[in-house]
Structures are given as C-alpha cells and as structure tokens.
C-alpha positions in Angstrom: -14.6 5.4 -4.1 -17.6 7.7 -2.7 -18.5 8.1 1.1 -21.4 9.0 2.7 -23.5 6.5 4.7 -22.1 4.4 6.9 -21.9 0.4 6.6 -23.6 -1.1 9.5 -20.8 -3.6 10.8 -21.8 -7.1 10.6 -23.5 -6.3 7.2 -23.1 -9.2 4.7 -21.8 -9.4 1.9 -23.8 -10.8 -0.8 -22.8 -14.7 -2.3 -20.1 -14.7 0.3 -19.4 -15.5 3.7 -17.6 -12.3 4.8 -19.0 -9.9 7.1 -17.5 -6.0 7.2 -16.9 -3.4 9.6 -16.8 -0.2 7.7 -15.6 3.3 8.8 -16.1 6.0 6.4 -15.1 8.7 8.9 -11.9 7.4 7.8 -12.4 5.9 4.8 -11.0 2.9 6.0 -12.5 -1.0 6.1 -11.7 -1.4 10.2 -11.9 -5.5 10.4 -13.2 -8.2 8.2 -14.5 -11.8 9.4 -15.0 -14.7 7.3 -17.4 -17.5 8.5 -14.6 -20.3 7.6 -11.2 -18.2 8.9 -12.7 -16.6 12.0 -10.0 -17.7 14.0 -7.5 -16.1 11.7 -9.1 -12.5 12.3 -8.8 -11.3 15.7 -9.8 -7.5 17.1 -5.9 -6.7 16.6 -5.9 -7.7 12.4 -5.4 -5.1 10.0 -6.0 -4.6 6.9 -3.2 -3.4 4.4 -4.5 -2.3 0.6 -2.3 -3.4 -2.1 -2.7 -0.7 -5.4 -2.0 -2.6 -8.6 -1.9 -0.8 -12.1 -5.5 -1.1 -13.0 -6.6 -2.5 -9.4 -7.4 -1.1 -6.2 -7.5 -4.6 -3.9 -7.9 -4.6 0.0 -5.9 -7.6 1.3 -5.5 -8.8 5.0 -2.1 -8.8 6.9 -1.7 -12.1 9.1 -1.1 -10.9 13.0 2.1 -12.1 13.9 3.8 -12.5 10.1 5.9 -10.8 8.3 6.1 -12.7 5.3 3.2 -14.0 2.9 4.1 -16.9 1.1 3.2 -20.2 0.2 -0.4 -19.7 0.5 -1.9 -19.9 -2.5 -4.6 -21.9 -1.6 -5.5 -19.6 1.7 -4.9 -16.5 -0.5 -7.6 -16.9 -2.9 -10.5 -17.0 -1.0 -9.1 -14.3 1.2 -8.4 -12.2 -1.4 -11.7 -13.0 -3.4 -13.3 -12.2 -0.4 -11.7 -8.5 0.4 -12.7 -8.0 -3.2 -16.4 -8.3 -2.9 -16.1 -6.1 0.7 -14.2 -3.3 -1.6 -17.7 -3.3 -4.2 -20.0 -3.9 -1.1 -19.2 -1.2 1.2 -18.4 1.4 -2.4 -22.3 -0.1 -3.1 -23.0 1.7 0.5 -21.3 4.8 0.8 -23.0 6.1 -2.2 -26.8 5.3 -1.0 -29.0 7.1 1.8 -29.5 3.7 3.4 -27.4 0.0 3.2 -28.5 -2.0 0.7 -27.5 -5.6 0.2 -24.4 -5.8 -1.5 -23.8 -7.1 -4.5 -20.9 -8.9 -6.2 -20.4 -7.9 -10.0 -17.0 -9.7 -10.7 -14.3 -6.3 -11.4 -11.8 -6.7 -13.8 -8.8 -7.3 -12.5 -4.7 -8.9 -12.6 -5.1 -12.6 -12.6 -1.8 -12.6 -10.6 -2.6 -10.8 -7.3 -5.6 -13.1 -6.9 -3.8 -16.7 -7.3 -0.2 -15.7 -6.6 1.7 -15.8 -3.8 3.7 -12.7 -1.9 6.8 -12.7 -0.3 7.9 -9.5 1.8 11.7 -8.2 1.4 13.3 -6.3 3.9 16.6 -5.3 2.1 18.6 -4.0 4.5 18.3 -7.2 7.0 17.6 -9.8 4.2 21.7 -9.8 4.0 25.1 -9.2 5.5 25.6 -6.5 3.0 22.2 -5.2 2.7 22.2 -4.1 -0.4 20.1 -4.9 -3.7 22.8 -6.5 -5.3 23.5 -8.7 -2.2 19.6 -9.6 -2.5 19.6 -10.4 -6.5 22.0 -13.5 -5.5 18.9 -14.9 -3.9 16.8 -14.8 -6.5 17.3 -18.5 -8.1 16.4 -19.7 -4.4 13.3 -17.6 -4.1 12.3 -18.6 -7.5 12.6 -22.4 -6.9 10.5 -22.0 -3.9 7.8 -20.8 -5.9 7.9 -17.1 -4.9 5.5 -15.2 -7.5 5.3 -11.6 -5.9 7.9 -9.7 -4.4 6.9 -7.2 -2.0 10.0 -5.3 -1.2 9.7 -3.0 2.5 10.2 1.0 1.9 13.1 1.8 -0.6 13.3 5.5 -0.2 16.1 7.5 2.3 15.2 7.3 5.7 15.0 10.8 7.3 18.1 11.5 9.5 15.9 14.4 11.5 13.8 13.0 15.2 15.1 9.0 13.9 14.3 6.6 16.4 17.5 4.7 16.6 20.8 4.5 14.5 19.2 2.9 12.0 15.3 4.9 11.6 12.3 3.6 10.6 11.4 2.5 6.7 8.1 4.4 6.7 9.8 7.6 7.9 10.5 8.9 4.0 13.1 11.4 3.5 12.4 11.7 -0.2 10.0 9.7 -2.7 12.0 9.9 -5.4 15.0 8.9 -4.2 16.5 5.0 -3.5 18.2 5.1 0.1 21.8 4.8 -1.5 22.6 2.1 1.4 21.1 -0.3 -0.9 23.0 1.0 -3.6 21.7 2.7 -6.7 18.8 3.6 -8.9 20.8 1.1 -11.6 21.0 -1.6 -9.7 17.0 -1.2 -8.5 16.3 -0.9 -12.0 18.5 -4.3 -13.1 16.8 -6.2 -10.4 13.4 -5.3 -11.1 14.5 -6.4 -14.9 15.9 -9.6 -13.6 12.6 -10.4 -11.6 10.4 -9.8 -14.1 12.8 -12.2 -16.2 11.6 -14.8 -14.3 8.4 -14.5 -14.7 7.5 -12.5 -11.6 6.1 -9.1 -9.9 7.7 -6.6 -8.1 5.4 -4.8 -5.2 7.1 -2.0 -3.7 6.0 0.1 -0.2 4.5 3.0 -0.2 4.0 5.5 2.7 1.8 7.8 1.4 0.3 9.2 4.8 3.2 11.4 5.9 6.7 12.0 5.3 9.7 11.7 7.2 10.9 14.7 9.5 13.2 16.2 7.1 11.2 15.6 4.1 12.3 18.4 1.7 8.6 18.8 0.9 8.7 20.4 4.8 11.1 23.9 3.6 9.8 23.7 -0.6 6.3 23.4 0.4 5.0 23.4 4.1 1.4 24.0 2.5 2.0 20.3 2.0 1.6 19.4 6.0 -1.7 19.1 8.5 -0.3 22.0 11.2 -0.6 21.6 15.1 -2.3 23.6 17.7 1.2 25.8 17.8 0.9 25.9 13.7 3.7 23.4 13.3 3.7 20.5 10.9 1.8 18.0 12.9 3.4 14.5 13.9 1.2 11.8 13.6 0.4 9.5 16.5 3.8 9.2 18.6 5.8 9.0 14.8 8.0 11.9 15.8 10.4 10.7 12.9 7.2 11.8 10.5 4.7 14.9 9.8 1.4 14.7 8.5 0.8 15.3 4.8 -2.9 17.2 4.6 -5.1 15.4 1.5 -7.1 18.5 1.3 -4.0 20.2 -0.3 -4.7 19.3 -4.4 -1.0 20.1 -5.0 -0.2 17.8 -2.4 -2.0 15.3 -4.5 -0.4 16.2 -7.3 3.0 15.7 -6.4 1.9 12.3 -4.6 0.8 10.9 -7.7 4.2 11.8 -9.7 6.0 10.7 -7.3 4.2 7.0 -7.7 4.3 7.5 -11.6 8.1 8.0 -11.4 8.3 4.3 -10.0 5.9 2.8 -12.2 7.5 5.0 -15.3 11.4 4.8 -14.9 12.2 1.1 -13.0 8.6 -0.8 -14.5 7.4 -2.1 -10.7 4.2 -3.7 -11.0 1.9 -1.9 -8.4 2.5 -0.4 -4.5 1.9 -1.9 -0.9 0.5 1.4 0.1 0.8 2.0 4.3 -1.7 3.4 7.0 -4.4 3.0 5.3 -6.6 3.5 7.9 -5.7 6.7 8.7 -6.0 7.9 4.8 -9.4 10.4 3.8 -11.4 9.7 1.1 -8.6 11.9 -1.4 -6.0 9.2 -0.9 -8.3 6.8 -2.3 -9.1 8.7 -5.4 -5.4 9.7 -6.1 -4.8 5.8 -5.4 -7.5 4.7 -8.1 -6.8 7.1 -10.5 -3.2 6.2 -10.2 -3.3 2.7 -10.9 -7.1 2.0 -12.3 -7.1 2.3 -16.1 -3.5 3.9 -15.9 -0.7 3.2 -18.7 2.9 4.9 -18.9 1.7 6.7 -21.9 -1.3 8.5 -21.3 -0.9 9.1 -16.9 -4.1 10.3 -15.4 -3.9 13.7 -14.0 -4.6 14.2 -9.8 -7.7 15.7 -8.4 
C-alpha cells in the first residue's frame, strides 16, 4: 500500500456512495460516511482492518457493540463499501494529485464479504473461561447462524505495570504463546478443528502495535522498541501495561511476521483482527499484505 499524497476528505469514491477521510501521516483511513448509513458513523467510529490470507479488508466497528452478528444484510454493503475506500485512497497515495477513484473488483474470500462475525471473549464467555468450556457452545452458536468467529487476544497477558488483577487482552506478554488460563495449545488447536468442522472461520486478535510490559522481546531485543525522551522503551498513549514496537526496525518485521505465520501454520486460523490500526506506519501495512495477500503454508513470503 504506497503513501504519498494525501486524500482530500470528502473525496468520493467512484460507483459508490461512500465518502473517505484519509490520513497518510499515519497510514490510517480516519472515518468513513456512507450516504444511506450516515447515522451509523458518528465522529467517535473507528475503523478496525481485518487481514485475511490473501486479503487485506478495512471493516467498520459499530460504536457501542461488541459483537457483530446477524447482519448479513448490513454487512455487505458495508463491507463492499470499505473495499472500494481500501483501492480508492491506494489509487491516491501513489499520484501527485487525487484523482477519481476507481473501483476494479479485487479478488477476494467470498466469506468475509457475505458472512457474519461474532466476537469471543474467552475468559468471560464462561464460568470456567477456558476453551474447552467455550467448545460446549459451539452447537448453539452454529444454530444461530454464526459463520465467523472472531475470538479477543489469546496470548499471556503481561503480569509487569497490569491495570487490574486481571490485565488487559491487547497488553501481549508473548505472541507465540496461548495464555494457559484458557488452557492449552491442544485444546486451541481441537477447537479451531471442530469449528472449521462446521463449516466455519476462525478470526483471531492481533496486537501488532506494541507489546506488553514484560514482553521478552524487551531484554532479547530492545532494538525492537520506539525509546522515550530518557531512552526508555516508550509506552504508548496512557497503555502503561505496553511499549511501543518501532516499524522502522526490519527485524522487528521479521519476527512479527513469524510470529503470525506460527498461527496460521501450526493451529490453521483463517486470517487476524489486527488492533490500533490507526496508529500503524506504512511498514505494518506491507508486513500485513505480504503476510496474508498471496500467502500459502508452503511457500511463506519473507518480511521487508
């Protein structure tokens, strides 16, 4: 995805009745408004991108929910919609001036577009909180007509700076690692099995702009990290729980990108809900595509 010039906001978007508002300082599509669904995209909507294998797809987060399901027939257009903002403003950045966008169809997974999502927070979705404790629920979710699973952060939650006894999700200890309070590797690997069994996909979260606090990444390689003013790792935002991870490192990259290939290699998921995404520079999205566009368990693409 190149960058350059910017995309004047309120530029159209050609055959389609979306509008975008595009910042390439950050690399990051700010808002979106659709002609029919302005009501549904107030100043405090955010985008989320969802990173497929073979698709890199912008979808909107609802304000307010934590769930998406049952809406199939909202999700289409919606999604149709963030697709032809993703080729507009790409059509942009890579011109001196903004053109009109245009609208080639990309290719992509027939089931992101007319599926429905439904989020899983493990550790609260039970008493137990545990996978296992979860898998009991899949004949109910599948009667229901839940396609997608999108399951919340499965990695250790750093114990270092944790806000709370419990921590945040998107403070990652380790991105290798299940958090063994929802049991183990085994049992991920059986669910996913048993999902795609019945026919459908497994979405997990991804929290690739920092780690957590403790992140062994922080003592094996502190070249990995954006440093502070005081030449610390930097903490992003108020997340003292996390540091910054600096794009600009290509090793960084590298061990990014084989840290999603172990997911995609060892348990089969289907693609990543990838987090922050508008704080990510332009290297996030080219690990991102080059993870997932074109990519097979065979023959992984290398980072840049």
């Amino acid at each position: 995805m190149g960058h350059g010039a910017a995309m004047e906001a309120g530029t159209p978007v050609a055959g389609t009745g979306w509008k975008a508002e595009c910042g390439w300082d950050s690399m990051a599509v700010k808002r979106i408004v659709h002609s029919k669904y302005t009501q549904l995209f107030r100043e405090k909507q955010v985008l989320t991108y969802f990173f497929i294998k073979g698709e890199m797809r912008l979808c909107p987060l609802f304000c307010g929910s934590t769930t998406i399901t049952a809406m199939k027939k909202l999700l289409l257009p919606v999604l149709l919609g963030a697709l032809f903002l993703n080729q507009a403003c790409d059509q942009a950045a890579t011109t001196s001036k903004a053109p009109t966008a245009t609208t080639p169809k990309p290719p992509h997974p027939a089931w992101i577009l007319q599926g429905n999502i439904y989020e899983v927070n493990v550790r609260q979705y039970t008493p137990e909180g545990t996978l296992n404790a979860f898998a009991k629920h899949l004949d109910r979710l599948q009667k229901m007509g839940v396609q997608t699973l999108w399951f919340m952060p499965l990695n250790p939650i750093s114990q270092r700076d944790r806000k709370g006894s419990l921590g945040s999700y998107y403070a990652v200890q380790d991105y290798t690692k299940l958090n063994p309070e929802y049991g183990t590797m085994a049992d991920w690997e059986r669910l996913v099995k048993d999902i795609h069994g019945r026919g459908m996909k497994v979405l997990i979260d991804w929290v690739p702009n920092h780690t957590g606090a403790d992140s062994p990444w922080l003592t094996r390689h502190p070249d990995f990290f954006v440093k502070d003013k005081k030449g610390q790792p930097a903490v992003p935002f108020d997340w003292t729980d996390t540091r910054q991870l600096d794009y600009k490192n290509p090793e960084m990259q590298d061990s990014m990108i084989a840290a999603m290939r172990y997911w995609v290699d060892k348990t089969g998921i289907d693609g990543f809900r990838c987090d922050v995404a508008g704080r990510w520079p332009a290297a996030t999205f080219s690990i991102a595509w080059n993870m997932c566009h074109g990519y097979t368990a065979s023959k992984p693409l290398r980072g840049r």
